[in-house]
Phi, psi and omega in degrees: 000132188285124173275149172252175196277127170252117192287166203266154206242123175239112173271128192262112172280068194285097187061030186314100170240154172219093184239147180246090150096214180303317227243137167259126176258293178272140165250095162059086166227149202233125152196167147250141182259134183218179203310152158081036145233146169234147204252109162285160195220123179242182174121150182294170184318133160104017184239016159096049184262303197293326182296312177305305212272341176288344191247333162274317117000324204064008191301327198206134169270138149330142145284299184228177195086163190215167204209096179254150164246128203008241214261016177256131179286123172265335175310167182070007188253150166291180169293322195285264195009279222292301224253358161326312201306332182107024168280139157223137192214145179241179187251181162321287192268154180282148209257165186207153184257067190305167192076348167259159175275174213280328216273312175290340151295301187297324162328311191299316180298281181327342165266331168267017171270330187309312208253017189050032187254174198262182227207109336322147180309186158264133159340317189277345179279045249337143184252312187269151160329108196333317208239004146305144202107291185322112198302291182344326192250001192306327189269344179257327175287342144328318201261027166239314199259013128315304163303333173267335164302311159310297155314324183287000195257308197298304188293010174064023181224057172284308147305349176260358184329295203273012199267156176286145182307299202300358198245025158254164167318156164312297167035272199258000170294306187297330187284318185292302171329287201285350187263354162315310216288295190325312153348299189259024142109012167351146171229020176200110174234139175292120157225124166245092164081097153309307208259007176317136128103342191242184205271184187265352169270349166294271160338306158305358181251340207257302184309327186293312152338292175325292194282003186267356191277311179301297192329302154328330185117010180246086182001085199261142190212112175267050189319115191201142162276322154333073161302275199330293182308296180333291197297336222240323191262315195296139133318286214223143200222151186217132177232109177256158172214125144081035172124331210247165170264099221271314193212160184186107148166200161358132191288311184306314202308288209299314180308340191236037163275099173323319183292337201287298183285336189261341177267359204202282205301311172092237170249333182307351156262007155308000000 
């Protein structure tokens, strides 16, 4: 599949805090992402990992702080504008567009990277392409479920085109969620635990993504419990604990950081 050239991008997170009430979920965390790289985002349950990607997302406003792509600011943006910007992000669980087939999900991303619309949609919105079907569109909707054939053969789910989304594995859910997000041509993607839940050839398909995604050029930021893997995968790891930014830097720097081992790794990487 041919890529186009993307100029390259730094999403800067500047002092960001989030507090709900009593509980501070972020404290003043600072770091930058930048194009071609992938940035782990590591910390125990409860450390403000899924609240950071809610606040660049647009999911959530700050209490203080601010969240720019180069020189432009996303606090204050809606969701959809932010992920218009080119932010893209999957979730824990994965979102699946049911009654469509694997081929026609990936159709969906790819029409709202065409139209500029944002990405995933909101619930409330048409999922399928208007003109799909249609004779009048029979020849553009060819050159879309081509362009989706492709991404699904780069993602190895080249047999799963025609299959209905209920009937995959989690799995396989997770491989359709990320060759979507790829879909629409991102200049930032969101992964929040990409490797839950899956087996190791599966996990092994998904790092294979990841790394062909820095490669394109795009700035990947991974919230993953998988240490081994984060590390194995990451440029550069940023560790949050209770909020605050415990460590930042080299995947070897941070695995052998005390304050690290003792708020998180533990014995697991032994």
């Amino acid at each position: 599949m041919t890529v186009e050239t993307r100029a390259p991008v730094t999403l800067n997170v500047r002092g960001v805090s989030m507090r709900f009430g009593g509980v501070q979920a972020l404290e003043d965390v600072s770091f930058e992402a930048r194009s071609g790289e992938v940035l782990g985002i590591m910390g125990p349950n409860g450390a403000g990992k899924t609240t950071l990607f809610n606040v660049i997302s647009g999911l959530q406003y700050p209490t203080t702080g601010s969240v720019l792509l180069d020189d432009v600011l996303l606090t204050g943006r809606s969701v959809d504008r932010v992920a218009a910007l080119g932010v893209t992000r999957t979730f824990q669980t994965p979102i699946m567009f049911w009654g469509l087939s694997v081929q026609e999900s990936v159709c969906v991303a790819l029409t709202a990277r065409e139209f500029g619309r944002a990405y995933p949609p909101r619930p409330d919105r048409a999922l399928v392409p208007s003109g799909l079907g249609l004779p009048a569109r029979r020849r553009d909707d060819a050159a879309l479920r081509a362009r989706a054939d492709a991404l699904l053969e780069r993602a190895g789910m080249t047999h799963m085109g025609r299959r209905p989304t209920e009937s995959l594995a989690f799995g396989e859910e997770r491989l359709l969620e990320l060759t979507r997000a790829l879909a629409v041509d991102p200049r930032v993607l969101l992964l929040d635990e990409p490797l839950s839940g899956l087996n190791p050839d599966e996990i092994a398909e998904v790092l294979r993504l990841i790394a062909g995604a820095r490669a394109d050029g795009i700035a990947v930021l991974l919230v993953e419990h998988a240490v081994g893997e984060l590390l194995s995968i990451a440029d550069r790891v940023v560790v949050l604990d209770y909020g605050r930014t415990i460590a930042e830097g080299a995947p070897a720097e941070v695995a052998a950081n005390p304050a690290v081992i003792d708020a998180y790794i533990g014995d697991e990487l032994e």
